[in-house]
C-alpha positions as CSV (number, residue, x, y, z in Angstrom):
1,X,0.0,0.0,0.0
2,X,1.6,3.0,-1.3
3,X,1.7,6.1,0.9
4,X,1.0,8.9,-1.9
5,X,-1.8,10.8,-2.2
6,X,-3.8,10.4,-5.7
7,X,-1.9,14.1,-6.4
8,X,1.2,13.0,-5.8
9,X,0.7,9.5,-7.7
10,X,-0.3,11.1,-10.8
11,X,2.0,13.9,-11.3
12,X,5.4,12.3,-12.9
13,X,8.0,12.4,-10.2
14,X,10.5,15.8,-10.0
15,X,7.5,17.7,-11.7
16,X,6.4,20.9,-9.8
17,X,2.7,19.4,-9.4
18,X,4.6,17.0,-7.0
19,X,6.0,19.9,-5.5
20,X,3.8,22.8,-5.3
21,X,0.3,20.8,-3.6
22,X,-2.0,23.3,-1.7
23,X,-0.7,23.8,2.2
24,X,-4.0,22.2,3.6
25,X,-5.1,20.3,1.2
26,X,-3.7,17.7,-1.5
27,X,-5.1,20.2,-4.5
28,X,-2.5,21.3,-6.9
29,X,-2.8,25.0,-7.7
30,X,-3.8,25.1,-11.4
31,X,-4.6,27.7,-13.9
32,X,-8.2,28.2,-15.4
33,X,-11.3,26.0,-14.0
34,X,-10.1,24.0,-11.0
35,X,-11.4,22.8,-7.7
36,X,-8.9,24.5,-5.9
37,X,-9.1,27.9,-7.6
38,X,-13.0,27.6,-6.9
39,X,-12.3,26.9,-3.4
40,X,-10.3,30.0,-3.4
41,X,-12.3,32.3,-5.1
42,X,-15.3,31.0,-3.0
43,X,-13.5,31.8,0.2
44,X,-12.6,35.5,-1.0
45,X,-16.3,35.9,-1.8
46,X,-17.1,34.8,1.8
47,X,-14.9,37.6,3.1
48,X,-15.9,40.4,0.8
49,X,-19.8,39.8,1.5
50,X,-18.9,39.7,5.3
51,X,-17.2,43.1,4.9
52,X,-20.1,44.6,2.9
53,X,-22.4,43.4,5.7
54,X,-20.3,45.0,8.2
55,X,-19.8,48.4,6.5
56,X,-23.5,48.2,6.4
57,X,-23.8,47.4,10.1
58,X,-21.2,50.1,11.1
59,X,-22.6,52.9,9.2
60,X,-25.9,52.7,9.0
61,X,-26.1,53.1,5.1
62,X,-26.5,50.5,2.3
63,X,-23.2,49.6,0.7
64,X,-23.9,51.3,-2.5
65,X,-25.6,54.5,-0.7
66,X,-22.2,54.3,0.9
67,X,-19.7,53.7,-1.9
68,X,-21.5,56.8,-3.3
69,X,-23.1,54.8,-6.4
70,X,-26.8,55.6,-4.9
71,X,-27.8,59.2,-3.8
């Protein structure tokens, strides 16, 4: 029983997918449409909604009333 992870076994060895795996997960980083990037981009999305909510909370405003797009 090997001890790789399915990454690891399909990547040929010395290439930098073997070398360059997410730090908490087994993903590779890859360009275009990837689990990991969507994981990634998913997370930032989770942030920037929590910060519109809280410039919402903390001013009193909408966010685009806020920003200025809204009079």
């Amino acid at each position: 029983m090997s001890s790789e992870t399915p990454i690891e076994s399909q990547a040929p060895a010395g290439s930098p997918a073997e070398r360059s795996t997410s730090a908490t997960t087994g993903d590779v980083p890859a360009f275009g449409w990837s689990a990991y990037a969507e994981r990634v981009n998913g997370r930032f999305a989770m942030v920037g909604f929590v910060a519109v909510l809280l410039v919402e909370a903390l001013s009193g405003q909408t966010f685009l009333k806020w920003a200025g797009f809204v009079g």
